[in-house]
N, C-alpha and C positions, 0 to 999 in steps of 0.2 A: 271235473266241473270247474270251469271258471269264473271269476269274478270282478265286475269293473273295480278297478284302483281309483278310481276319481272319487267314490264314494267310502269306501274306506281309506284312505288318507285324511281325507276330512274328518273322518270318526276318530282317527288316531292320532293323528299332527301334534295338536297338544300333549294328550299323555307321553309321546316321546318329545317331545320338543323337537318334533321333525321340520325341516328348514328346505323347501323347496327352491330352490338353486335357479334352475332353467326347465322349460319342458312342460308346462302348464298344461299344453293343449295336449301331450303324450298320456295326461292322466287318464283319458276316457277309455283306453286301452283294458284288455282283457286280462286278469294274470291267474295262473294254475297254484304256481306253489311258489314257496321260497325257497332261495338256499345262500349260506355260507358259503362263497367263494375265496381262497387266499393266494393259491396258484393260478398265475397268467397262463400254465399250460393245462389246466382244467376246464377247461371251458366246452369242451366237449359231455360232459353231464347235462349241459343246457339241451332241453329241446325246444325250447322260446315257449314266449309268454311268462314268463318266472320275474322275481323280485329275484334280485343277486344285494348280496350282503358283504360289504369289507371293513376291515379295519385298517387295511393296509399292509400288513403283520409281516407280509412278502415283498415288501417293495424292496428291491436293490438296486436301484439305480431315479437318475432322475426322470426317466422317458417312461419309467415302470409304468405309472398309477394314467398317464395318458396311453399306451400301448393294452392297458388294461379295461378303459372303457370304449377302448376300440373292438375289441374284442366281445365284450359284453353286447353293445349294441348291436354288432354283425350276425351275434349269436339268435336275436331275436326276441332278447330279454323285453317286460315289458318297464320297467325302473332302475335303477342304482342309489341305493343307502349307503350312505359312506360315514363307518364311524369315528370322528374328529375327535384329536385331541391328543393321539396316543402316538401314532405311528405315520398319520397324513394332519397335520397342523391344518392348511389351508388348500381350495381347492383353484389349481393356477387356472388364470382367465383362458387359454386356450385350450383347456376342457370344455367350460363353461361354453364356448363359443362354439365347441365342434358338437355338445350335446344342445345346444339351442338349433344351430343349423337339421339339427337330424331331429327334434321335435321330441327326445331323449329327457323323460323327468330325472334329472341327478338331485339329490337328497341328501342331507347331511343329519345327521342326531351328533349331541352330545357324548363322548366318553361315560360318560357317568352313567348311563341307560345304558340297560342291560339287553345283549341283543336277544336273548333267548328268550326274552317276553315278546318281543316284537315278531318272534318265529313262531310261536304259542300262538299268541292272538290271532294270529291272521293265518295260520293251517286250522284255527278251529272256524274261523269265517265261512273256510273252502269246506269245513267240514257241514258246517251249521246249513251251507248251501247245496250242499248235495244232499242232505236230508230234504231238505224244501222242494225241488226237484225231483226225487220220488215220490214225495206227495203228491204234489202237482200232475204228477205224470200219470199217479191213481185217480185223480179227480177227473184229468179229461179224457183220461178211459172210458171211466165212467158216465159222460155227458156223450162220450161217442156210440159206447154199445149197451148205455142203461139211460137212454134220453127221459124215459118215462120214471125215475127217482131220483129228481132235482136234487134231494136232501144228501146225496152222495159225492155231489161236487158245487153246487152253488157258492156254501157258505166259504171253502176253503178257498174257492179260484177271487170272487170278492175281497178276501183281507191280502191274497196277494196281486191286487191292483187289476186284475181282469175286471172288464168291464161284460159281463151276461148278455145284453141286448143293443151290445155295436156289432159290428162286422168282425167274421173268422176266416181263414184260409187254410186251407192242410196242400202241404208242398211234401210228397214223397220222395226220397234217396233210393233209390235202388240197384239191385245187380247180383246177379247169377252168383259173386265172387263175394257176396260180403260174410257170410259163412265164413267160408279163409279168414277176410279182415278181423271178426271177433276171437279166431286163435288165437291172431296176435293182436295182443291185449295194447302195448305199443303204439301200434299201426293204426289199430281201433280206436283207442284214445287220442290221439292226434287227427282223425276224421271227427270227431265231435268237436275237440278243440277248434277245427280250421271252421265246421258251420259255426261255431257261438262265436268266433269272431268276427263272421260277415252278420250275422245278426245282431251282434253289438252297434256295429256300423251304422245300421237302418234302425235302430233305436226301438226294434219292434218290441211288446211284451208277448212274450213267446212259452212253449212248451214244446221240448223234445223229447219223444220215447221210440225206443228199438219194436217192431212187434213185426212177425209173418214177412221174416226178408227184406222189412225195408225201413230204413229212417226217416222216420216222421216227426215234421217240424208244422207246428199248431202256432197260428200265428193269429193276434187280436187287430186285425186291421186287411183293410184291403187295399190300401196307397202302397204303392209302388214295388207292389209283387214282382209284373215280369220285370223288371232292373235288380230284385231279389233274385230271383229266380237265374236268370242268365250269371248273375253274378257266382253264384252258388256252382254253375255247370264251369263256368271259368274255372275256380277254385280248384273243383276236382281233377281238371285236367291238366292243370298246372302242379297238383300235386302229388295225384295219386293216375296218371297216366298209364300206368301197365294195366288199371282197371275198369272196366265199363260201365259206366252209371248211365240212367236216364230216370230225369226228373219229372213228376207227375205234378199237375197243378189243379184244383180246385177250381170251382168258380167260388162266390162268396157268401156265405153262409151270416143272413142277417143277424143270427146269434147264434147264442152256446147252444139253446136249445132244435137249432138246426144244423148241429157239426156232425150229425151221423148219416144226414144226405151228403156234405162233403165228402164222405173216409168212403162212401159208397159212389162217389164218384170217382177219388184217386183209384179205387179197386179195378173201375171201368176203363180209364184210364192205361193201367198196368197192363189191362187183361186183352185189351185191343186195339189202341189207339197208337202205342207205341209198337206194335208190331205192323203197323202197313205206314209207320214214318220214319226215315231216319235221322230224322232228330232226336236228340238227348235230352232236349225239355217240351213236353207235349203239354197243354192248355186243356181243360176238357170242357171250356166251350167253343175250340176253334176244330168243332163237330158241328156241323150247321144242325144236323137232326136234333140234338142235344140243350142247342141254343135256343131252338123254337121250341121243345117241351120247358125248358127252366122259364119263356116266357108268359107260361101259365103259371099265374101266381098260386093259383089253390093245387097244391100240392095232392092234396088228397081226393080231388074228384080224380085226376090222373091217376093216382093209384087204382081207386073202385073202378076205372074202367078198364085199367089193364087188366085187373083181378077177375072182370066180369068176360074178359074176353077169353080169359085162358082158363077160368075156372073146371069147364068139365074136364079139362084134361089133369087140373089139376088133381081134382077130385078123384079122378080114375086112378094117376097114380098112385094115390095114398091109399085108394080100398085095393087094390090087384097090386103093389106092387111094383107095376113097371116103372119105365126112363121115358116117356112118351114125350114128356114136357122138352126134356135134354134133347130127345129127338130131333122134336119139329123144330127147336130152335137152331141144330145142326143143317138141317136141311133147306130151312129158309136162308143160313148164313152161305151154303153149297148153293146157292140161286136154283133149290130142286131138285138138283142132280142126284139121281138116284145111286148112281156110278161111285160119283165123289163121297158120298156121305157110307155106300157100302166099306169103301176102300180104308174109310178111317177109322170105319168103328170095328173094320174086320168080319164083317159078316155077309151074308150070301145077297145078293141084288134080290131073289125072290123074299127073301125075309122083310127085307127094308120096305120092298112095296105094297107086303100086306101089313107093315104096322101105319108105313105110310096112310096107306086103306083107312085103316080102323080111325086116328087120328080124322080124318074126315067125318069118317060119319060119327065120331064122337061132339066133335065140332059141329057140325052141317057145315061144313063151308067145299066151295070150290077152289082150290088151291091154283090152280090153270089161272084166276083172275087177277090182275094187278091190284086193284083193292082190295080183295080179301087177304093176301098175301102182306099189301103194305100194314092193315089192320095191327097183324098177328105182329110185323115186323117191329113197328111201334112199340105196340104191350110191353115185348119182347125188352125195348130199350127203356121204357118207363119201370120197369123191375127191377135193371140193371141201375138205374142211375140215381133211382130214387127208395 
């Protein structure tokens, strides 16, 4: 879990007597952990986003402590503390100069301050914040797949700055291989890392949780998703290239208490839309079908009718037993074909025709018709998306 610097600096400036040097605008920046750094050839423990800590204890030479924040910066660090007084007296201006050109907060504390409170303080920040984050993470669980008990996530998403009835968006991370990525714990930790830093960027108040293969980023706004979105597909391929993502996007869910029509749309999404595109981020209103059902606002007469259209078969299945529903749904997606829909579910052409059959006169309907057909195909996608 990461946490912006610009806001803890602030909190702790005083208590160390921290003296920000150059780099002001480098503070909004994201940071993981700390470390005590004293060798220029350690710098390989860095995975970036880190606070690095010196006293200087290692300098031998005069090029040392510049050769050193060149190093640090390259690294990906997100600041440099340098403890004055002991071992680096003064920080020479072409440091200063080459950490201002690169947007690099350099930081000075006093001798006298103790740096192991300053490592204390701010690993329990990281710590205090990943507690907050699971919370969080149980709450908009909660509003996703228990809409109907407010009382399980309102109160907690409210004290942490979500606002209930603005706009949401659920943006999905996916891929066949991310399994693999949570082995490596590493690997895995660094793809969270690399999204809360492009979320950082876009300033969103956000929630991210792992669930059913895929990383889910819960986001309190609807300004300037696809530039989120594309930015996030960059990212991954920039980073994590030997892997295959495709990112799912939401349309906008007026509130909290509409985020479980979202997570049932990225489902849709996942389940179809990126399989006849080859794109890596699919939209799920750039489904025309899709766009004209979300343009009925009542929600729920859509529902009662889809319900109402598919009910006897619903019905049927639940007292007998059968897949009638999965059926007809395979066979209207087959355009009918008796052949195709045999071939996939493995069973005999004459079987399919007489379930096909029954499915009719369960119905009444003529399936031979374009509109009875489109009826069913509808329903079909108002279950799926809503």
């Amino acid at each position: 879990m990461a946490i912006n610097f610009r806001s803890v600096y602030y909190a702790t400036k005083e208590k160390y007597e921290m003296n920000l040097i150059t780099g002001s605008t480098g503070l909004d920046k994201l940071f993981s952990w700390v470390h005590i750094l004293e060798n220029i050839n350690t710098m390989d423990y860095l995975h970036g986003n880190e606070i690095v800590i010196t006293t200087g204890i290692g300098k031998d030479s005069d090029t040392w402590l510049f050769e050193y924040v060149q190093k640090v910066i390259s690294s990906g660090a997100t600041a440099l503390i340098i403890n004055t007084g002991q071992f680096i007296r003064d920080i020479p201006k072409n440091i200063i100069d080459y950490c201002s050109k690169k947007n690099f907060p350099l930081i000075t504390v006093p001798w006298k301050i103790h740096l192991i409170d300053i490592i204390r303080d701010y690993c329990n920040r990281i710590f205090a914040s990943e507690q907050l984050s699971y919370s969080l993470m149980g709450s908009i669980k909660n509003a996703i797949f228990h809409p109907n008990s407010p009382e399980t996530f309102e109160r907690q998403l409210e004290r942490n700055n979500f606002d209930l009835h603005s706009d949401y968006t659920i943006l999905a991370i996916s891929s066949d291989d991310l399994d693999i990525l949570r082995i490596n714990s590493k690997l895995y930790g660094k793809l969270r890392l690399k999204v809360e830093v492009e979320l950082n960027k876009f300033r969103f108040i956000n929630c991210i949780f792992d669930y059913d293969n895929s990383f889910f980023i819960v986001i309190n706004s609807s300004n300037n998703i696809p530039e989120f979105a594309n930015s996030i597909d960059k990212m991954l391929k920039a980073n994590f290239e030997e892997y295959n993502f495709n990112i799912s996007v939401s349309s906008t869910a007026s509130s909290i208490f509409e985020l479980h029509r979202s997570y049932k749309q990225i489902e849709y999404v996942k389940a179809h839309m990126h399989k006849k595109s080859s794109n890596s981020v699919c939209f799920f209103e750039d489904n025309g079908i899709n766009e004209l059902i979300l343009a009925v606002n009542n929600y729920q007469l859509l529902e009662d009718s889809a319900l109402k259209t598919l009910e006897p078969i619903l019905k049927y299945d639940q007292e007998a037993g059968t897949e009638y529903l999965d059926l007809l749904k395979l066979y209207l997606q087959e355009n009918c074909s008796v052949k195709a829909v045999s071939e996939k579910t493995f069973s005999h052409r004459n079987t399919i025709n007489y379930r096909i059959k029954r499915i009719k006169n369960l119905l009444g309907v003529n399936l031979d018709e374009n509109e009875e057909r489109f009826k069913l195909i509808l329903a079909f996608h108002i279950m799926d998306i809503l």
